[in-house]
C-alpha positions in Angstrom: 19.2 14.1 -20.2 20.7 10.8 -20.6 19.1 8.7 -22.6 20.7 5.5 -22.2 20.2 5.6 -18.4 16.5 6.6 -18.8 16.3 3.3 -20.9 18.2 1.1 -18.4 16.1 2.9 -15.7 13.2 2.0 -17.6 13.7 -1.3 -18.0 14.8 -2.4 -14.6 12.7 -0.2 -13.1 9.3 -2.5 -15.3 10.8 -5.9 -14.0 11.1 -4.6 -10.1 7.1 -2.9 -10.9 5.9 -6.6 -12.1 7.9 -8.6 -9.5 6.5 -5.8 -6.7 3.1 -5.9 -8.3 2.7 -9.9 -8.2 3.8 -10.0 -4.7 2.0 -7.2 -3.1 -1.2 -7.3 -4.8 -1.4 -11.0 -5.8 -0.2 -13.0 -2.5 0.1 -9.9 0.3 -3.0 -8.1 -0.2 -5.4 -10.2 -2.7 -7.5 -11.3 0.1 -7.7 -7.8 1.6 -8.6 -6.3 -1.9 -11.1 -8.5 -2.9 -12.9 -7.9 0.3 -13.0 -4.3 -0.5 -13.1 -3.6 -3.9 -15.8 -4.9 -6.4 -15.1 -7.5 -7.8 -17.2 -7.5 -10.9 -14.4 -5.3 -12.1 -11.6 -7.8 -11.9 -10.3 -10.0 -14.4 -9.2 -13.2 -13.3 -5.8 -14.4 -13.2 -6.1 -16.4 -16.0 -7.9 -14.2 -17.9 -5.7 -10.9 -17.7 -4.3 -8.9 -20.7 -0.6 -9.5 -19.7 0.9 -7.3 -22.5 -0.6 -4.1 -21.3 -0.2 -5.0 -17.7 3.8 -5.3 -18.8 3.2 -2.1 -20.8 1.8 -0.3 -17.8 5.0 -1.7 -15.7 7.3 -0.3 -17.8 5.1 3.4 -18.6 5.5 3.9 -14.9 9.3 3.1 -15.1 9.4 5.4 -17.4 7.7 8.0 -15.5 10.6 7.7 -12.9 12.9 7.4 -15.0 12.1 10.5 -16.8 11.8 12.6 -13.5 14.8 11.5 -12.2 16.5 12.0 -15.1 15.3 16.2 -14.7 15.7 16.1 -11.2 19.2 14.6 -11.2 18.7 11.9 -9.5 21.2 9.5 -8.8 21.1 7.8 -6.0 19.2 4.8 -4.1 18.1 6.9 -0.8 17.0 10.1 -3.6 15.1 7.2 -5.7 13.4 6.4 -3.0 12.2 9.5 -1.5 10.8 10.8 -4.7 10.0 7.4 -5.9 7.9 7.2 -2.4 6.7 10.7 -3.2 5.4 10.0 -6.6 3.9 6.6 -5.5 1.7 8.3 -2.9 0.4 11.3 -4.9 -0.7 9.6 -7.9 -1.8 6.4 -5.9 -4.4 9.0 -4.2 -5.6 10.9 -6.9 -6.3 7.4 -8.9 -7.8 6.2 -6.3 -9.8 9.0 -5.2 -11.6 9.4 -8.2 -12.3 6.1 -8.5 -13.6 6.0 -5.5 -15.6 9.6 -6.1 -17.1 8.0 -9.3 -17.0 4.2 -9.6 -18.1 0.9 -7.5 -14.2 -0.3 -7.6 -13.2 1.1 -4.5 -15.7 0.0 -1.6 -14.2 1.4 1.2 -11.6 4.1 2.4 -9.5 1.5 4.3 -9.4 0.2 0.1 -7.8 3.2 -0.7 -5.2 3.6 2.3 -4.0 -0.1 1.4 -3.7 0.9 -2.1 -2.0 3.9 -1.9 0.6 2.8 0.7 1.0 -0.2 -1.6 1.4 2.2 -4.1 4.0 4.3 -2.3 6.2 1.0 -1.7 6.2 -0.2 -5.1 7.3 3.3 -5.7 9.7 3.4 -3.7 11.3 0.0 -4.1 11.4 0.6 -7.9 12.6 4.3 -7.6 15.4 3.4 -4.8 16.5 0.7 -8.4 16.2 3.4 -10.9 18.1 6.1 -8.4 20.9 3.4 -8.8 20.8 3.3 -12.6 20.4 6.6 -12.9 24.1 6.8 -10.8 25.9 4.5 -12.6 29.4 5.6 -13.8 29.1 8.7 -11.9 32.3 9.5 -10.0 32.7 9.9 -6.6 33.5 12.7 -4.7 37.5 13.1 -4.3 
């Protein structure tokens, strides 16, 4: 395990998760997901707990990070696959139990925008940790 990747990984894999969050979820799909999701639930820009929203950025990077670094991988097109992978399958189960238990989710086309918006943010930010992660690796003679 290398440590010093997993934190660089980390890191740039946090800012790509904000920058991806801000313009999927807050100019792409706020309309859409205000529509179908309650909105008693939501804070309001102005009024959101930004250090745990950067905390939760960066726990996610980490996430990656940390399976790429026991996978081994290292490269954009492996970042993204399993970055895509990851995105999906946790997207769903988060989103099917809230849907199975709460009033945030109003609708199953909710949960397919929110899980393939998942799976991209995944796999953006995984295809930039896959590259950190194969920094200073040598290439095949």
């Amino acid at each position: 395990m290398n440590t010093n990747k997993i934190v660089i990984g980390t890191l740039v894999g946090g800012v790509v998760f904000f920058l991806l969050g801000f313009l999927i979820y807050g100019l792409l799909l706020a309309d859409f997901m205000a529509a179908n999701s309650n909105p008693c639930v939501m804070l309001k820009m102005e009024e959101m707990i930004w250090w745990a929203l950067i905390a939760s950025n960066l726990v996610m990077a980490f996430f990656l990070s940390l399976i790429f670094s026991w996978t081994g991988t290292n490269t954009i097109g492996g970042g993204m696959g399993k970055g895509a992978m990851v995105g999906f399958i946790t997207g769903l189960g988060f989103d099917l139990g809230m849907y199975a238990t709460s009033t945030m989710m109003n609708s199953p086309g909710a949960i397919m925008a929110d899980v393939a918006a998942s799976a991209v943010m995944c796999a953006v930010t995984g295809a930039a940790i896959g590259m950190v992660m194969g920094m200073g690796k040598k290439a095949a003679a």
